[in-house]
C-alpha positions in Angstrom: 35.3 52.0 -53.4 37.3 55.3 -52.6 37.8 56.7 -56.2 41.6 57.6 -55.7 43.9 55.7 -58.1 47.7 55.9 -58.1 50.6 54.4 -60.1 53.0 52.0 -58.1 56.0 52.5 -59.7 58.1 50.6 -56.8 56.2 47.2 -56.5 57.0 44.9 -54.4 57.6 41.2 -54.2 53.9 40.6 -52.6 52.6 43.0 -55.3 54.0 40.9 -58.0 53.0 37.6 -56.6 49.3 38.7 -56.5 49.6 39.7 -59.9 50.7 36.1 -60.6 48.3 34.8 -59.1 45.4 36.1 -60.6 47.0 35.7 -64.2 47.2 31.9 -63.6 43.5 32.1 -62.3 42.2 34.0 -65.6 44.3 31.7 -67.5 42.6 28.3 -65.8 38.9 29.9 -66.8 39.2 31.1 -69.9 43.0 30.1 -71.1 43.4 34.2 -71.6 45.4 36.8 -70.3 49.4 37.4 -70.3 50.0 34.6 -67.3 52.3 32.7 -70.3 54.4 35.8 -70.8 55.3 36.0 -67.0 59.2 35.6 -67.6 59.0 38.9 -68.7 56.8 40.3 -66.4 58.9 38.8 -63.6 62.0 40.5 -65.7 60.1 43.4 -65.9 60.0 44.1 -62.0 63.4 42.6 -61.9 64.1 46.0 -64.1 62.2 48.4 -62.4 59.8 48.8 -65.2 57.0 47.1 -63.8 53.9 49.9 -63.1 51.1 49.1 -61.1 47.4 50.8 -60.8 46.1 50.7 -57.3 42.7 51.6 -55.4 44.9 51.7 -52.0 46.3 48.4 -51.8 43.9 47.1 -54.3 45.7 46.6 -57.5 43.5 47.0 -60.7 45.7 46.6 -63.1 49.5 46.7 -64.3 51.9 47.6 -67.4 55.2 46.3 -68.2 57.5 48.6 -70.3 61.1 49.6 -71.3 62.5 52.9 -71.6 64.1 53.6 -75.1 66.0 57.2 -74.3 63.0 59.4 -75.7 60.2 57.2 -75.6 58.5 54.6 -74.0 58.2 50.9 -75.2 54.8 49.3 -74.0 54.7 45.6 -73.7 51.9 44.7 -71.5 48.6 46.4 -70.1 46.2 44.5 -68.2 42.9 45.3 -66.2 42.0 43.0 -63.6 39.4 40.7 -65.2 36.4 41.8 -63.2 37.8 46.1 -63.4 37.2 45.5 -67.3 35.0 47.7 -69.6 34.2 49.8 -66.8 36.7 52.9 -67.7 39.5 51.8 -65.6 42.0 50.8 -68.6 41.8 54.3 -69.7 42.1 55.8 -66.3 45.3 54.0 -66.0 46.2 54.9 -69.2 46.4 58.4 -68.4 47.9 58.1 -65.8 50.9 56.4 -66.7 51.3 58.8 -69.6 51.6 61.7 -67.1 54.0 59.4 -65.4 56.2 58.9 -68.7 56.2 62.7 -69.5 56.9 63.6 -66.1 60.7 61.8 -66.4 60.9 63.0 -69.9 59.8 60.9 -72.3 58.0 62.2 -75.3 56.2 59.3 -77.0 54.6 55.6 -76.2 55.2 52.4 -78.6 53.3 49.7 -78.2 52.1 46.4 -80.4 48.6 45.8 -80.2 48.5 42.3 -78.6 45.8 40.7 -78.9 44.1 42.3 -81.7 40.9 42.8 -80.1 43.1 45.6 -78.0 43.9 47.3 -81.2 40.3 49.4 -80.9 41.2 50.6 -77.5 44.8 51.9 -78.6 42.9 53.6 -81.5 39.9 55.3 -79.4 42.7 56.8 -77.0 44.1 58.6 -79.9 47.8 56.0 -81.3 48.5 55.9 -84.8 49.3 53.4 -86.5 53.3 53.3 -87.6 53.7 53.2 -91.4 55.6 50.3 -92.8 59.1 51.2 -92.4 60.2 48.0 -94.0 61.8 45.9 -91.4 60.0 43.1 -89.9 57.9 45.0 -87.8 54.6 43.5 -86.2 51.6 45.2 -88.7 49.7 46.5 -85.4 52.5 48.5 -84.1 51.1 52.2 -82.5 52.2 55.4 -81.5 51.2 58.2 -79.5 52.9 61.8 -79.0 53.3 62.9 -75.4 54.1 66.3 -76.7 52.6 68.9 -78.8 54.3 68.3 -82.4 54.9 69.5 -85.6 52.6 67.7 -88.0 53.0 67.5 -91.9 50.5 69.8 -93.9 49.2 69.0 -97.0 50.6 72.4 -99.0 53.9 72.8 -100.6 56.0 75.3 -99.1 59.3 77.5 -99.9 60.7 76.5 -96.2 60.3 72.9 -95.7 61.2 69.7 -94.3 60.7 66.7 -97.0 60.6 63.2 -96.1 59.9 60.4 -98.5 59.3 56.3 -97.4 61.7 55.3 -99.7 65.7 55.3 -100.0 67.3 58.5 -102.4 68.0 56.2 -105.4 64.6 55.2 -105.7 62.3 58.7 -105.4 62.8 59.5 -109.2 59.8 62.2 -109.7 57.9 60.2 -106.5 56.4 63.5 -104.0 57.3 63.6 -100.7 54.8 61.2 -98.2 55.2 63.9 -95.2 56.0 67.6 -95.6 56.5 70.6 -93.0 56.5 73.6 -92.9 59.4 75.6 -91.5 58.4 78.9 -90.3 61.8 80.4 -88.3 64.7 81.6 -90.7 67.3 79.5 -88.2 65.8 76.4 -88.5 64.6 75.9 -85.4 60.7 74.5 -85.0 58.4 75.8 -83.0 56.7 72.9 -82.6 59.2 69.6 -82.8 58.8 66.7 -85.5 58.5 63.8 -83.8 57.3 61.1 -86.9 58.0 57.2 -87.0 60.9 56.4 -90.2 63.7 54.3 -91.4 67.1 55.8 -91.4 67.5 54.8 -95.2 64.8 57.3 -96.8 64.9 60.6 -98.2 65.0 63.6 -95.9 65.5 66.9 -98.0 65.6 70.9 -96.8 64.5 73.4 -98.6 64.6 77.2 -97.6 63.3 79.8 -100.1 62.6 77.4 -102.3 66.5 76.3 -102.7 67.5 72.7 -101.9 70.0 72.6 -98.7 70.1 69.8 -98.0 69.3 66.1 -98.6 70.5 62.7 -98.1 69.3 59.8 -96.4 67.8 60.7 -92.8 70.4 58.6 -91.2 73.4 60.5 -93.0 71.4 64.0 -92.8 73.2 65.3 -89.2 75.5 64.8 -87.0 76.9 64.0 -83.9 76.0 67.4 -82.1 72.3 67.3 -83.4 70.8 64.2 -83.6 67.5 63.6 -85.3 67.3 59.6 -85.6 65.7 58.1 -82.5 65.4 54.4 -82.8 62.3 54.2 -85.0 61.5 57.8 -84.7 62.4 60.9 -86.2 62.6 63.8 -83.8 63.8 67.3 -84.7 63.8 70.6 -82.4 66.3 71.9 -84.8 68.3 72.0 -87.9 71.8 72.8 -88.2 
C-alpha cells in the first residue's frame, strides 16, 4: 500500500455510501460499530462536517464533528475494522488536528464512546474535563491545539484565580487552578485556555491587590470575551 494518507474533507455521495455499507457489515458480525448512529453521520455530510481518511481512494477511516466557534466537537472516529490496532487511528488523528488548527480552531472535545476508546483518547495526550456540574457525560476529553497557559502550583502576587465553585460558596476554600501573570498589561504570553462553568469564582490579583472578581460569566465584557461555551479562554484582561 502507497503510505500517503490524506483528509477528505469534501466527501461525496459514493464516499458516504461505502461508509454505510461497511458499518452495516461490522454491525451484522459482531453487532459493533456506529452503523445505528447513521442519522447523524448522514447529517453530518449533509453539514459539511463529515472528514474522511484515505489511502487514494481507499477510505480507512472517518470522523464526524461540529464546529463550536473556537473548538472542535468530536462525535465519531472510526477505523475501518480490518486498519485497526495497526497505527492508523492515530495517524488520522493527527491529521485532522492539523486540519482543525489550520482553519483556526484551538481545542478538540470529544465523549469517549465506547469506553474501551477512552485509553486511546488518553495515550494521545486529552484530559479529562472536570465536573462542571451540569449533566455532562463522565468521559468527556479535551485537548489543546495550542501552546497554553497552564496553572502552577505556587501562589503569586500577579494572578489569575479560579475556583469550581460559585462566589457565595468559596468561604476560606483555595483556588483549584491558579496562573501566573507575568506582563504588567494583563496580557498572557501564553493564552488560558481551561474547561469551566460560567457560575464559579474567577478573581485578579496584581501586586498582591484584589482587582477584580466575580463570577467568570459576569467577569468581562462585550469587547473581551473570555467564556467560550464550556471553556475558558483568555489572551487578555481588560
Amino acid at each position: 500500500m502507497n503510505l500517503s494518507f490524506d483528509i477528505n474533507t469534501n466527501p461525496t455521495v459514493d464516499n458516504l455510501n461505502e461508509i454505510k455499507s461497511w458499518l452495516l457489515e461490522e454491525h451484522k458480525i459482531s453487532n459493533e460499530g456506529f452503523y445505528c448512529n447513521w442519522n447523524l453521520i448522514e447529517k453530518s455530510y449533509e453539514n459539511e462536517e463529515l472528514l474522511i481518511f484515505q489511502n487514494d481512494d481507499l477510505i480507512i477511516g472517518f470522523i464526524t464533528w461540529r464546529n463550536c466557534g473556537i473548538y472542535a466537537s468530536l462525535d465519531i472516529m472510526e477505523i475501518k475494522p480490518n486498519y485497526r490496532r495497526k497505527g492508523f487511528g492515530k495517524l488520522f488523528y493527527e491529521s485532522v488536528a492539523d486540519y482543525y488548527q489550520s482553519i483556526g480552531l484551538i481545542a478538540i472535545k470529544l465523549f469517549c464512546a465506547p469506553i474501551t476508546s477512552e485509553k486511546f483518547w488518553k495515550k494521545i495526550g486529552f484530559i479529562k474535563f472536570p465536573n462542571r456540574g451540569y449533566s455532562e457525560p463522565d468521559l468527556t476529553y479535551f485537548i489543546s491545539l495550542i501552546d497554553i497557559n497552564t496553572p502552577g502550583e505556587n501562589d503569586y502576587g500577579n494572578k489569575l484565580e479560579l475556583w469550581n465553585l460559585e462566589p457565595y460558596k468559596i468561604k476560606n476554600q483555595k483556588p483549584k487552578w491558579i496562573w501566573k501573570i507575568e506582563n504588567e498589561n494583563l496580557e498572557f504570553l501564553k493564552p488560558i485556555l481551561h474547561p469551566c462553568n460560567g457560575n464559579w469564582n474567577l478573581r485578579l490579583t496584581m501586586n498582591n491587590v484584589i482587582i477584580k472578581e466575580s463570577k467568570v460569566k459576569y467577569f468581562s465584557d462585550a469587547n473581551n470575551e473570555i467564556e467560550y461555551g464550556p471553556f475558558l479562554y483568555i489572551t487578555k484582561l481588560n
